[in-house]
N, C-alpha and C positions, 0 to 999 in steps of 0.2 A: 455437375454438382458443385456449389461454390464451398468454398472450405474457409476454415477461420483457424485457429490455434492461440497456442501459449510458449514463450520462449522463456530461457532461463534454466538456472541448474536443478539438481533436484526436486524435479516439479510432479513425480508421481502422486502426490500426496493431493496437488489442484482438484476443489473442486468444479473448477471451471469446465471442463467438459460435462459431466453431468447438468449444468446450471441451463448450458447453452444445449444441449440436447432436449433437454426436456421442454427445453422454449422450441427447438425446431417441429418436435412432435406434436406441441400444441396447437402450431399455426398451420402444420399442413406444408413447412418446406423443406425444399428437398436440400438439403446442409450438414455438411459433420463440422465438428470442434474437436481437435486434435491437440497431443501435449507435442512439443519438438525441442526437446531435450540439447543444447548447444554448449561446449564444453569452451566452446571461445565464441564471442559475440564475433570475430571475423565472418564466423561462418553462415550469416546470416546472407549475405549475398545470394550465396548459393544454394540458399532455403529455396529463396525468394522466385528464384531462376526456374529450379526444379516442381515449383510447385504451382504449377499455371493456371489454377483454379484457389488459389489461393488471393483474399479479397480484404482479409485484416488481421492484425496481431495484438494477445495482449503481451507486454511485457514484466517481468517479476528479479526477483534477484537473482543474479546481481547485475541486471542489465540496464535499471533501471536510467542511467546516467551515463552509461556506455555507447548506447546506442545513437547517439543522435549525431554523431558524424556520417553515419550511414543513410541519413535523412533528408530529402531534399524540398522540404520544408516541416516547419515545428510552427504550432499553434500559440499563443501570447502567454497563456499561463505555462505551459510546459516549458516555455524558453526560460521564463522567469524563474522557476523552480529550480529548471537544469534537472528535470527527471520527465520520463517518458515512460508512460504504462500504457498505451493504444496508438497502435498503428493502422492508418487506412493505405489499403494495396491499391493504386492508380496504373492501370495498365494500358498502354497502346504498343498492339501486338505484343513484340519482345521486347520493348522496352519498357521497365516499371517505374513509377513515379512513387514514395515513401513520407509522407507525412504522419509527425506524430501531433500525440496529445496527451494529458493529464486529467482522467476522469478517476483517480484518485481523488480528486483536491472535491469534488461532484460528490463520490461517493463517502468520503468521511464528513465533509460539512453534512450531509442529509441525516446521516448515522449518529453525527454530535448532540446535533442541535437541541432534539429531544432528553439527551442524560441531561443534558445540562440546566435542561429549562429551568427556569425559577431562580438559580443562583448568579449572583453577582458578586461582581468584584472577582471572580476568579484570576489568579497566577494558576500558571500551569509550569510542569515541566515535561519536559522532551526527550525519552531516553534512546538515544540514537543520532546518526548524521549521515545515514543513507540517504537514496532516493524519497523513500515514504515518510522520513523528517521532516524534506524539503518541502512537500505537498500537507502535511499536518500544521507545521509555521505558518505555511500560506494561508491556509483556513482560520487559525488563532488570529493572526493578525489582522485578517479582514473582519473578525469579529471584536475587535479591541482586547483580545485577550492577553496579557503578559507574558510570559513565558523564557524559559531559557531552555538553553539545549545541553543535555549530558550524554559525554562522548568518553570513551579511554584513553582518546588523547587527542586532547581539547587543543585548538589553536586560533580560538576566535577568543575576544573578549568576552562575546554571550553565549560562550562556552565553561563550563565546567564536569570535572573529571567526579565519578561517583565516589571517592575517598572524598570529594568534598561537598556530599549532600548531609549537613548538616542539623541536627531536631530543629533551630529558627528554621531551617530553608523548609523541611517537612512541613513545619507548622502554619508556614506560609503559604507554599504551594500545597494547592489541592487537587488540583486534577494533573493527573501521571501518567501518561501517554506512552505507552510502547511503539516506538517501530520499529526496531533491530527484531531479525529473526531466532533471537533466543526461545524458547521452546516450543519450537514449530515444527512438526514429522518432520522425519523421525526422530530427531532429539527433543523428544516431550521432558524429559528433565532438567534443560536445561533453564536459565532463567537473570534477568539483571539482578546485577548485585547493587541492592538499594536498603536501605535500614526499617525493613518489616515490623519491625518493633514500632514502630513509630507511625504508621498507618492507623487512622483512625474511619470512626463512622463518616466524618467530616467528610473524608477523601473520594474524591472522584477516578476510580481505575480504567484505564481503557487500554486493548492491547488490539494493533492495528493484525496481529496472528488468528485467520480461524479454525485452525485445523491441528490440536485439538479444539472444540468449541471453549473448554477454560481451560487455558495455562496453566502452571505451576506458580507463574508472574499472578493470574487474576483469583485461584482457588489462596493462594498464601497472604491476597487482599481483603478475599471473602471472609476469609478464616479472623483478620483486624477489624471486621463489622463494617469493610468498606462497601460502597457503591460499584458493580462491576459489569465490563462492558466487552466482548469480545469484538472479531473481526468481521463476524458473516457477514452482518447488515450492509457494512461497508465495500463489501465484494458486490453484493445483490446490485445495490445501488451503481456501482462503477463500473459493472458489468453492462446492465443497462445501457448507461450512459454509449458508451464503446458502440454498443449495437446499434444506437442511433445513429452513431458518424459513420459506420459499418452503412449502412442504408444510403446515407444522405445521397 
């Protein structure tokens, strides 16, 4: 039975095995999706070793950016990003071959593309400087979109820390992009620290978290008459994607 998974920390919450289950039972093949819980990405070797019917992986936090010295090739976009969410497992006999990829950057441009229709001129901002930052920029940018990134501790120029989002920066930027995992199972209460006050209809909300389906980030947007957009579609979408190179 060929196997697939999920690596990374506190991943009970994934719905990625239901997603990919329910696609095995549809098609008629014989396949589980498994979560593999790793408390150090070292340990991935000896996943990989162990599990001899194992054929791909997805990757989540906080691996996203970790893994790819364990890779013995990475794909154009995923180099460029410097983050990794999908692994294809290359096997002859006991020796395995490890390429990744970035079907993030796939699954959020599909997922965007639609909130945004119709508006122009957008600036965006970026609240985070993880892996799923890196893949959300890449997508802004290939669509002309502006944008800067807010971090806790900023060390780029097109960086700024959230004491300095400013009502001009609000009133400027309108689409707010979560990718830090602040209120995501089981810390459903947590959330970025951003000036709520200052959210209006105007604003475009998207929180790359889908589980809960709305945050505390996109219900305290809801609540300013904004626009809001959670994570699922963008999972559906990347997940997808994944199972195509899973195939190839």
């Amino acid at each position: 039975m060929e196997l697939y998974g999920l690596i990374g920390k506190e991943i009970n919450h994934s719905f990625s095995p239901e997603f990919f289950k329910k696609k095995f039972a549809r098609f008629g093949l014989r396949a589980d999706y498994r979560l593999f819980p790793l408390e150090n990405i070292d340990q991935l070797p000896e996943l990989i070793a162990t599990q001899p019917d194992l054929k791909g992986l997805n990757v989540t936090i906080p691996y996203k950016r970790l893994v790819s010295r364990f890779l013995q090739e990475i794909a154009p976009s995923a180099l460029y990003t410097g983050s990794v969410n999908t692994i294809q497992v290359k096997r002859d006999r006991k020796i395995f071959r490890l390429i990744g990829y970035n079907t993030d950057i796939i699954g959020f441009e599909k997922s965007l593309l639609p909130f945004i229709k119709g508006r122009k001129n957008l600036k965006a901002l970026i609240l985070g400087d993880g892996g799923s930052s890196r893949s959300v920029s890449y997508v802004l940018r290939k669509l002309g979109i502006i944008f800067i990134h807010v971090s806790r501790t900023p060390q780029k120029v097109s960086q700024i820390s959230y004491q300095w989002i400013t009502p001009d920066i609000m009133a400027g930027y309108h689409l707010i992009i979560n990718t830090t995992p602040l209120g995501m199972t089981p810390h459903v209460e947590t959330l970025p620290d951003i000036p709520y006050s200052l959210i209006t209809p105007d604003h475009l909300i998207y929180d790359v978290v889908y589980n809960p389906m709305e945050t505390v980030f996109l219900r305290r947007a809801r609540e300013q008459g904004a626009q809001i957009k959670g994570g699922l579609e963008m999972l559906e979408f990347q997940a997808e994607a994944s199972w195509k190179i899973w195939k190839k």
